[in-house]
Every structure is written in structure tokens, then in C-alpha cells.
C-alpha positions in Angstrom: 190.7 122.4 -91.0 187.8 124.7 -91.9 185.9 125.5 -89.4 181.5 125.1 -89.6 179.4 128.4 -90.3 176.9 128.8 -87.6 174.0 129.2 -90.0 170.3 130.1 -89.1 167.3 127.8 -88.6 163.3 128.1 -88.6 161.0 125.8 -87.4 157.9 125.4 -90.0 155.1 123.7 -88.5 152.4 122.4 -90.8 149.1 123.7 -90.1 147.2 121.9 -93.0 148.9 118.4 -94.5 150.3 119.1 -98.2 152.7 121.8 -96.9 155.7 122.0 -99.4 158.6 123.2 -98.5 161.4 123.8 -101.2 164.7 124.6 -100.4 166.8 127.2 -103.0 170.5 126.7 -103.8 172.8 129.6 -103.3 175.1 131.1 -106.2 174.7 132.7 -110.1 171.4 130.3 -110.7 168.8 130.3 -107.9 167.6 126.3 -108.3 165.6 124.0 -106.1 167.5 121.9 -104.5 165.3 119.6 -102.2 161.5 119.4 -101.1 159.6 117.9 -98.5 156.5 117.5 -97.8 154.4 117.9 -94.5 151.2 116.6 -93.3 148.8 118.4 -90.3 150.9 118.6 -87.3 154.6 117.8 -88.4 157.6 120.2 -88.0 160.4 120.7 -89.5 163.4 122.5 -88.4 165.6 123.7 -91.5 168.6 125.1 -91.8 170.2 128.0 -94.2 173.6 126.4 -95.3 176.7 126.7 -97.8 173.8 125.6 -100.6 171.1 126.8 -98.9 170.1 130.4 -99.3 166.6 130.7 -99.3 163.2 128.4 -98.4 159.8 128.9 -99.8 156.5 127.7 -98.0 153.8 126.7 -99.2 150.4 125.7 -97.3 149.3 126.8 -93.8 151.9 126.9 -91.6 153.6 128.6 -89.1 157.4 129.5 -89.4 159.3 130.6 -85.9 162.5 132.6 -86.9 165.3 134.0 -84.6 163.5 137.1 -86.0 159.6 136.6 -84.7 157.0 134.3 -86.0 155.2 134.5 -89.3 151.9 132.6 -90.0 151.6 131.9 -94.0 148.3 133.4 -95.7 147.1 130.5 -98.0 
């Protein structure tokens, strides 16, 4: 039995409605794998996985990391 990967999260928290946020697959060919969308307000909390090696963001928002907090330019 495999044990889970204790993988990293962020919290993205929209700061304008229309945020996208697009998460990347992992391996030879860097694809998108799934998108939501967030209006004013919402949060998501996402997490880096098996498929999952990278998120982009964009829109206002405000991403809290394990690392610090960024806020997004645009």
C-alpha cells in the first residue's frame, strides 16, 4: 500500500470576480489540466499533486504560500 505525498497548498483569494485559475499537469508536456473560476471574495485552497506541478493566476488576487504572501499585479 502506497503511502500519500504530503504535497503543498496555497490559498488564492479573489480580489476582483473573473479570477482564473489554471492548474498545469506534471511530466514531458506541461498541459492544463483544470480551471476555475472565481468571483470577488471567494477562496480557493489548491493543492500541488502527482498531476499537479504548477498553478497560474490570473486577476487580482492574493495567494498565501507556506513561503509568504504574494499579491498579483493585474
Amino acid at each position: 500500500m502506497d503511502l500519500p505525498i504530503q504535497a503543498d497548498y496555497i490559498v488564492i483569494k479573489a480580489k476582483e470576480s473573473g479570477v482564473n485559475v489554471i492548474g498545469l499537469t506534471r511530466g514531458q508536456d506541461t498541459r492544463f489540466h483544470h480551471t476555475e473560476k472565481l468571483d470577488k471574495g471567494e477562496v480557493l485552497i489548491a493543492q500541488f499533486t502527482d498531476h499537479t506541478s504548477a498553478i497560474k493566476i490570473r486577476g487580482k488576487a492574493t495567494v498565501l504560500t507556506k513561503y509568504g504572501t504574494v499579491e498579483t499585479d493585474n
